[in-house]
N, C-alpha and C positions, 0 to 999 in steps of 0.2 A: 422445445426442440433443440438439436446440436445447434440448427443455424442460430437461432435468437441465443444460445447460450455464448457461442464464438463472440458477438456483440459485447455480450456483456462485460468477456476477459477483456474487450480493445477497450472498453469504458474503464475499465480499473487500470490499464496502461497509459489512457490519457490522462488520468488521475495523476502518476506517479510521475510523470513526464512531464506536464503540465501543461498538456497538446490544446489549441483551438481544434474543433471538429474537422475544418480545413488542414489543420497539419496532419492530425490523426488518419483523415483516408490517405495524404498524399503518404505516411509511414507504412500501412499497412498494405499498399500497391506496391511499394518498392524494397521495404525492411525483408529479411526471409523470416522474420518472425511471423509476420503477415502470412506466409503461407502455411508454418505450422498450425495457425491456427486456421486454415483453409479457405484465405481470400485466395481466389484464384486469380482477381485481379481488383483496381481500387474500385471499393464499394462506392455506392452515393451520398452525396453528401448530407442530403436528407435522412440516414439511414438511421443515426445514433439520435437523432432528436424525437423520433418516433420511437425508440427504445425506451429511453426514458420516460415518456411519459405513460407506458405502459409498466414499467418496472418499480415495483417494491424492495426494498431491503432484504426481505428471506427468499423473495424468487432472485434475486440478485447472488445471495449466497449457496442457493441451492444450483445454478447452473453452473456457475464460475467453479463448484467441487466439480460439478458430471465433467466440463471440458478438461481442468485440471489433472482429473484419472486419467483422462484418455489420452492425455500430450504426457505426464509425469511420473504417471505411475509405473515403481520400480526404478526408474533413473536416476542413476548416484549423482549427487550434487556436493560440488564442493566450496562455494558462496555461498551464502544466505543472508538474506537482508530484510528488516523489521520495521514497519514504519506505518502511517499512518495521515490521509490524505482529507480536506477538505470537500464536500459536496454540498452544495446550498440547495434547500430544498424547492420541489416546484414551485411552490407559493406557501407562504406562512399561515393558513391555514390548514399545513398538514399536522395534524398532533401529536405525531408517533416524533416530529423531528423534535429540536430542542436547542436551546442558543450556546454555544459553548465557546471556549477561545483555540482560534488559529495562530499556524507559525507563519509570523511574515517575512518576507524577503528581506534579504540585507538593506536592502533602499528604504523599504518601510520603516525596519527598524529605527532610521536616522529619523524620520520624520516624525518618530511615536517620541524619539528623544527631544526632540526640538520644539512638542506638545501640536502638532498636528494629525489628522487622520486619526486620531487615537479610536473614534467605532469602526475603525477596519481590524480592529486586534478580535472583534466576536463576530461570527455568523450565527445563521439561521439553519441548520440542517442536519446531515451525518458527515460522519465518517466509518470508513472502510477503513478496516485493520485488518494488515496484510502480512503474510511472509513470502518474498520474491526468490527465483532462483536467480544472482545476484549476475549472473555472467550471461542469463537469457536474456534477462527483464521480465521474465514470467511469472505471474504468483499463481502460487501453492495453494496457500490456505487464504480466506478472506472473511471477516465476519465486520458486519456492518452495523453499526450500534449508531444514537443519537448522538451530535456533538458533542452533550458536556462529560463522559467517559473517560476515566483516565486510561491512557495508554498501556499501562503494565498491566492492568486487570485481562489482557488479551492474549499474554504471552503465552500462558499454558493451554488454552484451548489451540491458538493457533499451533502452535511446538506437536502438539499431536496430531494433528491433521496432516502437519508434513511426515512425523515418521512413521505414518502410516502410508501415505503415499511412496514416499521417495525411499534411498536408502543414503546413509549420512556418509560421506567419503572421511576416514578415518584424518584427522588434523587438519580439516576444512576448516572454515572461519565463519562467524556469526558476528555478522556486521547492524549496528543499530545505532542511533544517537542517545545525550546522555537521559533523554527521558525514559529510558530501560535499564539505568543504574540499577541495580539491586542483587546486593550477596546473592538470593535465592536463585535470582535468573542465570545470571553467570556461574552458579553450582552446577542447575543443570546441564546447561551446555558443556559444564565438562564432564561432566559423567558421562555422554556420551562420544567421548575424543573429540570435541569440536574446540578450537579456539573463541572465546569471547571478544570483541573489536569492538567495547564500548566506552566511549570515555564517561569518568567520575563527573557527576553534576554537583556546580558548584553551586559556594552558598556564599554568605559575606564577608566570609574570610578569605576563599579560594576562587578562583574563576572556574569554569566547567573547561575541564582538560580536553586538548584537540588532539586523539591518540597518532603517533605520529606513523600509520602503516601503507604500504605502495599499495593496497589495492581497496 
């Protein structure tokens, strides 16, 4: 249903956001995003945890499009943004998930260097690959695959979902980190007048470049 699908967009913005369930109602009562997607007022806090444990990965993907058309479809967008969010599964006996590695926080990162915490660098579950409209925070396209999935195997399926959805605003920007380096991807995006906003991933010769752009 619209209602259970609405849910599921706030689950993929708490994702990207990196909300406790507690921030995410208190966003969604008061953000206007929240009413795009039509709280009318802050849900219960119970609500997302009852989602989840009904929700699969393809009915995950298959709502998150139906609500997507109904808020995007046709609406020229001139951000877009590429990325790709941790979710640990319900219990490690699910089989479809899979152990993969996450990106940790800057604070992590110190601590993986100083040889601590290092089994926080892998989960247990999926991830949702995403393309957001970069100025709403809304995504577009979502497809949910097991953790160990590289990133860039997602870009072409997602890319079409949005321009089929949307329409591209001529010299808009495609915003991504450098785990989307790749001649091929930044081809496409110019073919059709979009700016590329990815920095070069480094190796051991070079650092991974921090592109320097205001938005």
């Amino acid at each position: 249903t619209k209602k259970f699908a609405k849910h599921v967009v706030a689950l993929v913005i708490k994702q990207c956001e990196s909300f406790k369930d507690v921030k995410l109602v208190e966003f969604l009562g008061k953000d206007p995003i929240g009413k795009m997607l039509g709280y009318k007022k802050k849900p219960n806090g119970t609500t997302f945890s009852k989602v989840r444990e009904r929700m699969d990965p393809q009915m995950m993907e298959d709502l998150q499009l139906w609500i997507s058309l109904d808020i995007m479809n046709g609406r020229q967008v001139r951000l877009l943004s590429q990325d790709s969010t941790d979710v640990p599964a319900y219990s490690e006996k699910d089989k479809e998930a899979k152990w993969g590695h996450r990106t940790p926080s800057r604070k992590e990162q110190l601590l993986y260097r100083s040889g601590k915490d290092k089994k926080k660098e892998f989960f247990y579950g999926y991830k949702p690959h995403m393309i957001v409209d970069a100025e709403t925070e809304i995504p577009i396209a979502v497809i949910v695959a097991p953790a160990n999935t590289n990133d860039k195997k997602f870009f072409d399926p997602l890319y079409d979902k949005v321009k089929e959805i949307t329409v591209l605003q001529y010299l808009g920007k495609f915003l991504a980190d450098a785990q989307y380096h790749s001649s091929k991807i930044r081809a496409r995006i110019r073919e059709d007048n979009l700016i590329p906003v990815i920095p070069f991933s480094g190796n051991r010769w070079h650092k991974t470049e921090n592109p320097n752009d205001p938005e």
